[in-house]
RODO-2510 file (C-alpha; in nm, 4 decimals, decimal comma):
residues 438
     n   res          X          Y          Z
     1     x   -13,4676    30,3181     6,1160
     2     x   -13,2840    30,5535     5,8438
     3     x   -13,2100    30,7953     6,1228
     4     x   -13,0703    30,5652     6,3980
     5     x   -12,8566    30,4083     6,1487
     6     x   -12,7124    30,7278     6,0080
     7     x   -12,5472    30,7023     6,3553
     8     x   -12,2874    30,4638     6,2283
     9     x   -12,2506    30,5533     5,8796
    10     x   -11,9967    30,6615     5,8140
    11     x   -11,7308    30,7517     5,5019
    12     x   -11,7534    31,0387     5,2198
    13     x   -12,1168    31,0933     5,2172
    14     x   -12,1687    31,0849     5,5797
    15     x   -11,9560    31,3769     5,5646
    16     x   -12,0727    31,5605     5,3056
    17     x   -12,3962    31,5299     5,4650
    18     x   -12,2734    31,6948     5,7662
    19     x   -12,0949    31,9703     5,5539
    20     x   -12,4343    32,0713     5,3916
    21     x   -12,6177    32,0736     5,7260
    22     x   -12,3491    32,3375     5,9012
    23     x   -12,4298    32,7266     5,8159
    24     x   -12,1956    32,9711     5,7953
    25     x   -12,4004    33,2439     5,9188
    26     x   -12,4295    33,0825     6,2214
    27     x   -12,1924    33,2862     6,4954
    28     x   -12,1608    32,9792     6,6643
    29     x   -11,8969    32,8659     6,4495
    30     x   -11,7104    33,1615     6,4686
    31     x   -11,6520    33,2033     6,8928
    32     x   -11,4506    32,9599     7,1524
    33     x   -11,5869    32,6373     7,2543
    34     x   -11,6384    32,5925     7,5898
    35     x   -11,8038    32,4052     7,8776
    36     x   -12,1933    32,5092     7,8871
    37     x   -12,3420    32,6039     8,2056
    38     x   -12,6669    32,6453     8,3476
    39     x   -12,6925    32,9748     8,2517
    40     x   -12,6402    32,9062     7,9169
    41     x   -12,3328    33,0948     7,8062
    42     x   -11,9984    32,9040     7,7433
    43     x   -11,7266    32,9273     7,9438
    44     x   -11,3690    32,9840     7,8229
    45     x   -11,0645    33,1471     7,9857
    46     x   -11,0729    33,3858     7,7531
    47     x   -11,4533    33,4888     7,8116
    48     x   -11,3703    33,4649     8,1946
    49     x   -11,1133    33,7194     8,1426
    50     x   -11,3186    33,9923     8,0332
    51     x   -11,5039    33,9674     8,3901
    52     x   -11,3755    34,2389     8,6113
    53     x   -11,2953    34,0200     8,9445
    54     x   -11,1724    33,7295     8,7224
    55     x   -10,9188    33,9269     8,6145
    56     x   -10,8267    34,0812     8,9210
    57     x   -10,7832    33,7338     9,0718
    58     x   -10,5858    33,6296     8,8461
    59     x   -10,3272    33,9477     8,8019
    60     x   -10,3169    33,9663     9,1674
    61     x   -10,2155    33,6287     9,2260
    62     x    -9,9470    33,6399     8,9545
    63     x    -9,7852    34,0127     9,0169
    64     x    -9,7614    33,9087     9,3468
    65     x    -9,5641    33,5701     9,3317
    66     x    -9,3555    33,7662     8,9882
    67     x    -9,2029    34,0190     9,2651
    68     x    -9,1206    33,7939     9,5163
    69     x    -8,7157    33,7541     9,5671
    70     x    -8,5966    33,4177     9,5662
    71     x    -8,3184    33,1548     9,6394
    72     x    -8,1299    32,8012     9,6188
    73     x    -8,0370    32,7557     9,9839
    74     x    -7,7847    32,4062    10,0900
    75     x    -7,8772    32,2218    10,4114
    76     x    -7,5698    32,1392    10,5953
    77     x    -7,5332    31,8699    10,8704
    78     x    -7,5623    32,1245    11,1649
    79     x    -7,8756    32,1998    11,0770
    80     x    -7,8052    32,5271    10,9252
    81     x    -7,8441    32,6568    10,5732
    82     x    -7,6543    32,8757    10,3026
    83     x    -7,7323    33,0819    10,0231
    84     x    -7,6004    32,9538     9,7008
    85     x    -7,5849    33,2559     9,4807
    86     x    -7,4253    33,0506     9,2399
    87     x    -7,6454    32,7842     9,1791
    88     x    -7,7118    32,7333     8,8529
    89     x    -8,1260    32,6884     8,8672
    90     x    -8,1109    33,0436     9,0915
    91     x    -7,9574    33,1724     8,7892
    92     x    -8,1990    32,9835     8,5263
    93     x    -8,5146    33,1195     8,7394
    94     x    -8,3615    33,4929     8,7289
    95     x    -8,3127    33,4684     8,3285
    96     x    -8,4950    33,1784     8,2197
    97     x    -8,4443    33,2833     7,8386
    98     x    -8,3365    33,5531     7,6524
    99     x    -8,6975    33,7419     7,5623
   100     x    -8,8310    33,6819     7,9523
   101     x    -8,6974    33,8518     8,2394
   102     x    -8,7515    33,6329     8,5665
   103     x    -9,1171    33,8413     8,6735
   104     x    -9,2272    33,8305     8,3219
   105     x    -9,1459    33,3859     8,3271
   106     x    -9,3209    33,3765     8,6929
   107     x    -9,5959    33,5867     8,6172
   108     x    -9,7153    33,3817     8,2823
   109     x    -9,6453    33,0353     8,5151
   110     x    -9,9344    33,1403     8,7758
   111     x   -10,1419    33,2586     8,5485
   112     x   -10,1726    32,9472     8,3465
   113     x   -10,1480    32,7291     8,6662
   114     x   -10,4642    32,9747     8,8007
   115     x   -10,6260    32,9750     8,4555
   116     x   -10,5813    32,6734     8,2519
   117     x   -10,4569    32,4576     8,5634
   118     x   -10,1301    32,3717     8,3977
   119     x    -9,7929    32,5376     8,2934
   120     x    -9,5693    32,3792     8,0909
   121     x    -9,2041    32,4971     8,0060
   122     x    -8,9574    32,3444     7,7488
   123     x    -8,5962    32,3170     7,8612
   124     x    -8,3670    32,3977     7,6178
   125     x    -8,0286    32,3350     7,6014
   126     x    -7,8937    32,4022     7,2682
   127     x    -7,6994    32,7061     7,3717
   128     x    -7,4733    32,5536     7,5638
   129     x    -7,6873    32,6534     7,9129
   130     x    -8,0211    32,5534     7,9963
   131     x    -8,3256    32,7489     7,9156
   132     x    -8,6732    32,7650     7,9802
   133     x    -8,9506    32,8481     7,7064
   134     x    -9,2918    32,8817     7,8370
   135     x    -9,5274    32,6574     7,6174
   136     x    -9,9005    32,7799     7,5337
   137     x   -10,1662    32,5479     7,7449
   138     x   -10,3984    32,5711     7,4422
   139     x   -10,0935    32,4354     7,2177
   140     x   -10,0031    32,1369     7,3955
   141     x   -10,1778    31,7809     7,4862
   142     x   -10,0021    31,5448     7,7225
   143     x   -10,0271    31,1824     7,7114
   144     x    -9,9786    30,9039     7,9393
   145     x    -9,7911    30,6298     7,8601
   146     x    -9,8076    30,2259     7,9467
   147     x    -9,4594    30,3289     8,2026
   148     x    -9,6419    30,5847     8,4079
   149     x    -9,4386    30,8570     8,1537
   150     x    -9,5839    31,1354     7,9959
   151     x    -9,5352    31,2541     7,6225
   152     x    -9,6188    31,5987     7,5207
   153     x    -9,7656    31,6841     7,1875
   154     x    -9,6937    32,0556     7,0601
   155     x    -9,8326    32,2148     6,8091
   156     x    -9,7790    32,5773     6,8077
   157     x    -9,8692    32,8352     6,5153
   158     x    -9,6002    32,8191     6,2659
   159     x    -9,4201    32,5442     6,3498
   160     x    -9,4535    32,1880     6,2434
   161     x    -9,5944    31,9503     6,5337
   162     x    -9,3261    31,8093     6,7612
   163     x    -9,3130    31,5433     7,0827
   164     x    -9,1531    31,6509     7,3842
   165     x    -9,0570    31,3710     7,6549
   166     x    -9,1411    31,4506     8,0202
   167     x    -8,7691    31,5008     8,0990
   168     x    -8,7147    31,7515     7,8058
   169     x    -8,9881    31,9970     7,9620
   170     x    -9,1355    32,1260     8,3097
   171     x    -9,4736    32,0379     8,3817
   172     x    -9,7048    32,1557     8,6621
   173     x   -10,0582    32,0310     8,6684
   174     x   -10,2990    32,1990     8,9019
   175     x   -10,4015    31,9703     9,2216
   176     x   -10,6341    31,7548     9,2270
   177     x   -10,5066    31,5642     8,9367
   178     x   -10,7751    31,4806     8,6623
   179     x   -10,6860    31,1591     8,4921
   180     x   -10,3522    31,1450     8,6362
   181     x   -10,1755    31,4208     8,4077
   182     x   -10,4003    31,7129     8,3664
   183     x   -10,4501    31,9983     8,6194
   184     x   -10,7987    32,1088     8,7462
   185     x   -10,8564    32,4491     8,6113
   186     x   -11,0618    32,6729     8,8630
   187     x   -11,2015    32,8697     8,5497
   188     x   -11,3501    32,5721     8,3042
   189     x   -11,3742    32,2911     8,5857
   190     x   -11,4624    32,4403     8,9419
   191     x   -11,5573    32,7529     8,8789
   192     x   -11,7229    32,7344     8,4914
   193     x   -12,1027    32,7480     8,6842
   194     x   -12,0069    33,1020     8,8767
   195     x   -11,8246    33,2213     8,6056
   196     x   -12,0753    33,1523     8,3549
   197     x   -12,3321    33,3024     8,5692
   198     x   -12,1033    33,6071     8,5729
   199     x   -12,0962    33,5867     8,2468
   200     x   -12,4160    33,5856     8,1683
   201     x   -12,5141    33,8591     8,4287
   202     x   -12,2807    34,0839     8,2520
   203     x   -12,4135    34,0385     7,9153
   204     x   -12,7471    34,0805     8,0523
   205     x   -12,6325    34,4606     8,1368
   206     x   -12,4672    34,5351     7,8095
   207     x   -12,8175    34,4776     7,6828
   208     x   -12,9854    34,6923     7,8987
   209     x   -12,7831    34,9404     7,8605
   210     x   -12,7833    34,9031     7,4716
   211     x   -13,1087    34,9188     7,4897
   212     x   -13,0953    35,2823     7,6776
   213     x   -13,1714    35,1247     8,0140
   214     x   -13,5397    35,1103     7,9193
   215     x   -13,7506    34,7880     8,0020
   216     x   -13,9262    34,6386     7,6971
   217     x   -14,2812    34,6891     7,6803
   218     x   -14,6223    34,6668     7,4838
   219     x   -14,8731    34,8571     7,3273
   220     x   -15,2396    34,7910     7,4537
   221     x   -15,5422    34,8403     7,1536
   222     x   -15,8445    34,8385     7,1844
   223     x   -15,9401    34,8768     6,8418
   224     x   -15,7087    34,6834     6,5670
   225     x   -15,4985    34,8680     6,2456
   226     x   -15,6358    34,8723     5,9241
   227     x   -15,3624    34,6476     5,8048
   228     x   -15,0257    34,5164     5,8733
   229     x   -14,8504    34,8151     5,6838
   230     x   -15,0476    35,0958     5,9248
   231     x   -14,9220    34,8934     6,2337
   232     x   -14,5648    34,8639     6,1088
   233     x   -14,5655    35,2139     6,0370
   234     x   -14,6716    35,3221     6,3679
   235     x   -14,4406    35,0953     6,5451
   236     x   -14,1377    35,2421     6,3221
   237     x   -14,2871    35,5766     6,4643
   238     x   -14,2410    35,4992     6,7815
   239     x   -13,8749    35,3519     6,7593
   240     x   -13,7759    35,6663     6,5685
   241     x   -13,9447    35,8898     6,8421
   242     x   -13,7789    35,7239     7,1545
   243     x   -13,4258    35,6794     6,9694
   244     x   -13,1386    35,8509     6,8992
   245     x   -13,1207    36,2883     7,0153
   246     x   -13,5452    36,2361     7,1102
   247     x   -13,4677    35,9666     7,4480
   248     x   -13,6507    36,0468     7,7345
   249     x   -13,8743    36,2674     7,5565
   250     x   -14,2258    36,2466     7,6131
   251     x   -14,4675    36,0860     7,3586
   252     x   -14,8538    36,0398     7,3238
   253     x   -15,0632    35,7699     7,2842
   254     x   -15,3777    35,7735     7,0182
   255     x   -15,6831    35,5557     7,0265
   256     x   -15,7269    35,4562     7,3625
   257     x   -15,3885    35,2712     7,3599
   258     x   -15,1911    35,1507     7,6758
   259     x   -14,8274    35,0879     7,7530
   260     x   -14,7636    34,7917     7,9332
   261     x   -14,3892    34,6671     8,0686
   262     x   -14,2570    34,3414     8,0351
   263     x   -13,9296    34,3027     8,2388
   264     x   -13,8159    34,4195     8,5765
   265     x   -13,5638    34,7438     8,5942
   266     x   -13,2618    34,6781     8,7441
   267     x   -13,3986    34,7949     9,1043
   268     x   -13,6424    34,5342     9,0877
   269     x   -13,4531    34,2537     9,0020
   270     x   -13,1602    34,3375     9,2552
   271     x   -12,9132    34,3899     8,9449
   272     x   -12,6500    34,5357     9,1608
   273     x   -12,7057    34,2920     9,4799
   274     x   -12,6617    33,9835     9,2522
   275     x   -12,3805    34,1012     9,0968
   276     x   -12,1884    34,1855     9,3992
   277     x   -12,2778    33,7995     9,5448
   278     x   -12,1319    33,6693     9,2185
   279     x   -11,8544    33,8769     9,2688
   280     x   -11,7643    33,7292     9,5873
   281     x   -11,8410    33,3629     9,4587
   282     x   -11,5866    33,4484     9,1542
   283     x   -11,3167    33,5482     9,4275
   284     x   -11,3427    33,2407     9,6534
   285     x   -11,2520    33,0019     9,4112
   286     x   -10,8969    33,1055     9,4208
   287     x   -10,9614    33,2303     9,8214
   288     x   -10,8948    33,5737     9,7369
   289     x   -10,9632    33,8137    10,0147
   290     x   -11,1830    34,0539     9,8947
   291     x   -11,0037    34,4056     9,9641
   292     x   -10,7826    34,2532     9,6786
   293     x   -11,0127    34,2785     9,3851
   294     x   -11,1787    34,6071     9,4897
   295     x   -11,4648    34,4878     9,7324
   296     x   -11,4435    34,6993    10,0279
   297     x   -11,8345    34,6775    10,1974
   298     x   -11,6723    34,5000    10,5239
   299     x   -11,2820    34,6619    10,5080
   300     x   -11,1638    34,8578    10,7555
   301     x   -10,8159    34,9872    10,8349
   302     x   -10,7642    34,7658    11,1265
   303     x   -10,8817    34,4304    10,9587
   304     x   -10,7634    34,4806    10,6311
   305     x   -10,3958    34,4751    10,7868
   306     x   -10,4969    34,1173    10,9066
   307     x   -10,6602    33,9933    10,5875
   308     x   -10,3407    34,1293    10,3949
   309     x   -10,1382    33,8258    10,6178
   310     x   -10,3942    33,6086    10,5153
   311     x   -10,3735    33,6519    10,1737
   312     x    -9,9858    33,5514    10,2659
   313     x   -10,0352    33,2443    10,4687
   314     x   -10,3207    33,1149    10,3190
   315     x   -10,3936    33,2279     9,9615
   316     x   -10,0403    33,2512     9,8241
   317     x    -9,8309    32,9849    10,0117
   318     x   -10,0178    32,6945     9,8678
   319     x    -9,8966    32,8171     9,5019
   320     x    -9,5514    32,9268     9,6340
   321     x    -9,4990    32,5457     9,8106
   322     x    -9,6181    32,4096     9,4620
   323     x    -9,3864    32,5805     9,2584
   324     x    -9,1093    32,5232     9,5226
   325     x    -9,1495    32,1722     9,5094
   326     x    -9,1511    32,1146     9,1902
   327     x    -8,8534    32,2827     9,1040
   328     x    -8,6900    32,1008     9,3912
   329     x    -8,8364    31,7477     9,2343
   330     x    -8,7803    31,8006     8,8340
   331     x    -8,4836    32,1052     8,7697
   332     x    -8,2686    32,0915     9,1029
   333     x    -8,3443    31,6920     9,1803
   334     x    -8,0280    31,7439     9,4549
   335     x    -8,1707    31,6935     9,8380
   336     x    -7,9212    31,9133     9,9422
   337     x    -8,0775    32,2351     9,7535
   338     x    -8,3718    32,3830     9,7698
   339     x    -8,5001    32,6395     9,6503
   340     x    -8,7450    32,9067     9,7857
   341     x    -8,9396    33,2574     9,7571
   342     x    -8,9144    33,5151    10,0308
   343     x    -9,1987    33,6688    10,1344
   344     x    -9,0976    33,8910    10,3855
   345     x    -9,1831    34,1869    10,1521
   346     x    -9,5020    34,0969    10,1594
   347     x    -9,5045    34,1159    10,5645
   348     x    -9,2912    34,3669    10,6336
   349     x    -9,6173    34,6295    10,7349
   350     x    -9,5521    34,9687    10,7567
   351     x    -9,2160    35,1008    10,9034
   352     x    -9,3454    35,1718    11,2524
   353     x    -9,4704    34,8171    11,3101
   354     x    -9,1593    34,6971    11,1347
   355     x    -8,9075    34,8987    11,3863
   356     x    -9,1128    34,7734    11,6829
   357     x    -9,0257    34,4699    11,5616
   358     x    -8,6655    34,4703    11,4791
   359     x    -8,6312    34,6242    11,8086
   360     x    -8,8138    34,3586    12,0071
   361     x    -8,5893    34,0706    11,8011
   362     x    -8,2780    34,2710    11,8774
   363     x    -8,3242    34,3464    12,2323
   364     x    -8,3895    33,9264    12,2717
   365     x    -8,0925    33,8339    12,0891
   366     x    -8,2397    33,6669    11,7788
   367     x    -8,1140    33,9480    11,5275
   368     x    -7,8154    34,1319    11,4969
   369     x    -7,8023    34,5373    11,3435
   370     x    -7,6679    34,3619    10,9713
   371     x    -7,9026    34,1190    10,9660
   372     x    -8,1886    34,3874    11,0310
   373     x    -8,0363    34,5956    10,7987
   374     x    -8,0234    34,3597    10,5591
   375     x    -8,4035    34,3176    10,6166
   376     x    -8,4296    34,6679    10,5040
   377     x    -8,2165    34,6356    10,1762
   378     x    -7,9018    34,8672    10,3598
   379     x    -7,5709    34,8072    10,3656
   380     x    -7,3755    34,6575    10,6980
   381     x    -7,1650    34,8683    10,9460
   382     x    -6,9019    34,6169    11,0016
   383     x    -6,7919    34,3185    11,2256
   384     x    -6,9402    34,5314    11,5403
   385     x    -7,2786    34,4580    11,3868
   386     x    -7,2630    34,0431    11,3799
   387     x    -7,3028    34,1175    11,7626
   388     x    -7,5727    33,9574    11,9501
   389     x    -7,7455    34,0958    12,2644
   390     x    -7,8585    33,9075    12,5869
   391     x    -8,0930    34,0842    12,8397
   392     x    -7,9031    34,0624    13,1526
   393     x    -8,1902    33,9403    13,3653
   394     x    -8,2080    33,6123    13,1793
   395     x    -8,0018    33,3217    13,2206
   396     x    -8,0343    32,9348    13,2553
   397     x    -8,1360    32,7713    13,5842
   398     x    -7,9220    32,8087    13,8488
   399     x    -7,7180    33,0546    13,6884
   400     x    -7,6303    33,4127    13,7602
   401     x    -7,7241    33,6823    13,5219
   402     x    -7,3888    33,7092    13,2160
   403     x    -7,1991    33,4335    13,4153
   404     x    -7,1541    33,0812    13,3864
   405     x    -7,2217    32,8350    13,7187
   406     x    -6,8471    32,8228    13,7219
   407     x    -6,7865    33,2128    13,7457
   408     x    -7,0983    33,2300    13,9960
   409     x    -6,9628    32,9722    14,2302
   410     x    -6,6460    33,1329    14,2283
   411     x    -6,7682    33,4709    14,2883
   412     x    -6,9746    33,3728    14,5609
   413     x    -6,6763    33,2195    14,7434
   414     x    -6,4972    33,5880    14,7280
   415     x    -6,7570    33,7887    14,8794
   416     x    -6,8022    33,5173    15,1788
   417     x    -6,4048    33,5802    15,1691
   418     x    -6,4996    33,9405    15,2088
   419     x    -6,7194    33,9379    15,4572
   420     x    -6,5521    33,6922    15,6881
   421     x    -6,2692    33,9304    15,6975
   422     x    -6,4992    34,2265    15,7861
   423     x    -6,6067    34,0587    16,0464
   424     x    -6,3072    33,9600    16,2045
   425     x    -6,1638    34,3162    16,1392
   426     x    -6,4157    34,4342    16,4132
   427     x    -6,6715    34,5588    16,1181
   428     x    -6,4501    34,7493    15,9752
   429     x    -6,2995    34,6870    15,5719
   430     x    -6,0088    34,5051    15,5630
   431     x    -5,8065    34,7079    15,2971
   432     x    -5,4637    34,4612    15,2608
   433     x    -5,7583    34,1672    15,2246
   434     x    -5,9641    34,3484    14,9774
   435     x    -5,6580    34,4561    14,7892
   436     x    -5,5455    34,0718    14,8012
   437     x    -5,8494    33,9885    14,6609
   438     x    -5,9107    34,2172    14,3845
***
C-alpha cells in the first residue's frame, strides 16, 4: 500500500527520495536519451551517425541537393516562363546570412529534414534585408495553438529562451505529419529498430575485436584448486600469458584440464552476411540506391548508369518538390513565382551520351546552338545561334516539305503552267514561257 501510493506523492521529500536513489556512477546518466529498441541499445541521431551507411545516406542526400543550381522563374499568360535573376528570395537562398554560403544553408536543411525530420530557420530582418538563421532541431519545441498556429520555443546555449511566431521563422516538418506539427524522423521514428540493430551489431564487433578476436571460453577440471587464491592465481596466469606481446602463442594445460568455447566466431554466426543485410535495410529507409553508400555486390557499369537516374527521379525529387513548395507557400507566397532546383547536372551523363543528345534535340528543332551551349556552361555565338532547325521531310498534313499550303498550291499551278506549254511547243522547252515564268 506504501509503494502504490508513493505513486502520487509528491512535494520535497518525494524528491529527495528520488535524488538519493539516482547514482552517479551509473553511465547511464551521462549518454543521450533515446528511443529503446529491441536490440537493446538507444537510438539517437547522434549514435546513428557514427554508423558507416547512416552517414553516407545522409551526406549524400545533402551534398547533392547543396550543389544543385537554382531559380525564381515568373509564369506569364502565354504559357511561358522567365528567369528572375532579381528576385529577391533567389538572392536570400544564394546568401541566406552572412556566416552561410547558399551550399553550406542547403546542406544543414536536408540533413535535419533527413535526420531529425524537421528544419527550422529564423527570418531575420533587422538589417534592413531579410535573413535566414538555421535553428538547432534539438533547441527548439513547437506548439500548436487553439487557431491552428504554431509557436516556437527556442532555447539555444547562451541565450535566454525566446518565442518565435510561425510567420517570424521557416518551418519544414518531415511528411507524414505526427501530431499535426512535428516531422517523422527516419532515424528515431521509422528507422530506430534497423538502426539500433546496426547499432548494436557494431558494438558487438568493437568487442570482439577488443577482445583480440578470440571467442570466450572455459576451463574444464577434473580435480578442484586448493582454494580460491590458487584458482585466481592461475586464471591471472592465463590472462597474462594470452595478452599483450604473448597473443597467439601457444600455452599448456596441467591436470587433465580442458578448454571449452562459449560463443560462435564471426564465421559461424554470419558476422559479415548480417551486417551487409543491415546495411541495405539502413539505406532503404531514405531509398538510397546502393552504389551510393559503397555497396557494389550487384553494380555493374551498365546498370549503375540507370540507378544513378533513379536516385534523380525517385530518391531526390521528393525532397527537392518539398523544399520547392515550401518556399513557394511561406517566403515567395506570390503565384506568379516559383522557385526551383535544376538538376540537369545531375543528368547530364558523360559527354558522349550528352552530344548524342544535343545533336538529336538540334537536328528536331527543339534546341538551338546557345541554348545547348548554355547547357554546357559556354558562352553564345550570337543572334545566328537563336536559330531553329526543321528537317525538311517533315511538315503538317497536306503540306509540302518548308512551304506553306499557300506556296504549295501556287507552285503546283506553275509547273502544270510548264508543262502545258511543253506540250504544246511540240515537246520541246518553251524558253520565252519559262523565262515569263521565272
Amino acid at each position: 500500500m506504501m509503494g502504490l501510493m508513493g505513486i502520487f506523492r509528491s512535494g520535497p521529500v518525494a524528491e529527495a527520495q528520488v535524488v538519493r536513489s539516482r547514482d552517479p556512477s551509473d553511465n547511464s546518466w551521462f549518454e543521450m536519451r533515446g528511443p529503446k529498441t529491441a536490440s537493446g541499445v538507444e537510438v539517437t541521431v547522434e549514435r546513428a551517425r557514427r554508423v558507416p551507411v547512416v552517414r553516407d545516406c545522409l551526406q549524400v542526400l545533402a551534398q547533392s541537393v547543396g550543389g544543385l543550381s537554382f531559380g525564381v522563374f515568373e509564369k506569364r499568360s502565354d504559357g511561358q516562363r522567365d528567369a528572375t535573376d532579381g528576385h529577391p528570395i533567389k538572392a536570400l537562398i544564394s546568401d541566406p546570412n552572412p556566416r552561410e554560403t547558399s551550399i553550406e544553408f542547403l546542406e544543414n536543411l536536408i540533413d535535419d529534414l533527413a535526420s531529425e525530420g524537421r528544419f527550422l530557420a529564423e527570418r531575420d530582418w533587422t538589417s534592413g534585408s531579410e535573413r535566414l538563421w538555421r535553428i538547432e532541431p534539438r533547441d527548439f519545441t513547437v506548439e500548436l495553438l487553439s487557431d491552428n498556429s504554431l509557436r516556437f520555443r527556442i532555447r539555444e546555449a547562451g541565450r535566454p529562451e525566446r518565442v518565435l511566431l510561425h510567420e517570424e521563422v521557416w518551418y519544414i516538418p518531415l511528411p507524414p505529419v505526427i501530431g499535426k506539427v512535428h516531422g517523422r524522423s527516419p532515424i528515431l521514428k521509422d528507422g530506430a529498430e534497423t538502426i539500433g540493430a546496426a547499432l548494436a551489431l557494431q558494438r558487438y564487433a568493437n568487442t570482439f575485436f577488443a577482445n583480440d578476436a578470440t571467442p570466450p571460453f572455459i576451463f574444464k577440471h577434473k580435480g578442484s584448486f586448493a582454494d580460491a587464491a590458487s584458482k585466481d592465481n592461475f586464471l591471472n596466469s592465463w590472462g597474462k600469458w594470452f595478452s599483450g606481446r604473448n597473443r597467439h602463442k601457444p600455452g599448456m594445460l596441467e591436470y587433465d584440464m580442458d578448454v571449452h568455447q562459449l560463443a560462435h566466431n564471426n564465421e559461424q554466426a554470419q558476422f559479415l552476411e548480417t551486417r551487409k543485410e543491415l546495411w541495405l535495410d539502413v539505406s532503404r529507409l531514405w531509398r538510397m540506391p546502393p552504389h551510393k553508400v559503397g555497396i557494389l555486390d550487384n553494380a555493374t557499369f551498365s546498370n549503375i548508369e540507370h540507378q544513378s537516374l533513379e536516385f534523380v527521379t525517385d530518391t531526390l525529387a521528393p525532397w527537392l518538390e518539398l523544399v520547392e513548395r515550401s518556399i513557394n507557400k511561406h517566403l515567395i507566397a506570390d503565384g506568379r513565382f516559383y522557385f526551383e532546383f535544376n538538376v540537369a547536372s545531375l543528368l547530364r551523363g558523360d559527354i558522349k551520351t550528352r552530344y548524342e543528345a544535343y545533336a538529336l534535340a538540334r537536328n528536331w528543332g527543339f534546341l538551338s546552338v546557345n541554348e545547348i551551349r548554355k547547357l554546357e556552361n559556354r558562352n553564345g555565338i550570337g543572334p545566328a545561334g537563336d536559330r531553329y532547325m526543321e528537317p525538311l521531310n517533315m511538315t503538317g498534313v497536306g503540306g509540302a516539305p518548308g512551304k506553306s499550303p499557300a506556296e504549295k498550291k501556287e507552285a503546283d499551278q506553275a509547273i502544270a503552267f510548264l508543262r502545258n506549254s511543253v506540250a504544246q511547243n511540240g515537246g520541246r522547252p518553251n524558253l520565252k514561257v519559262i523565262q515569263n515564268v521565272a
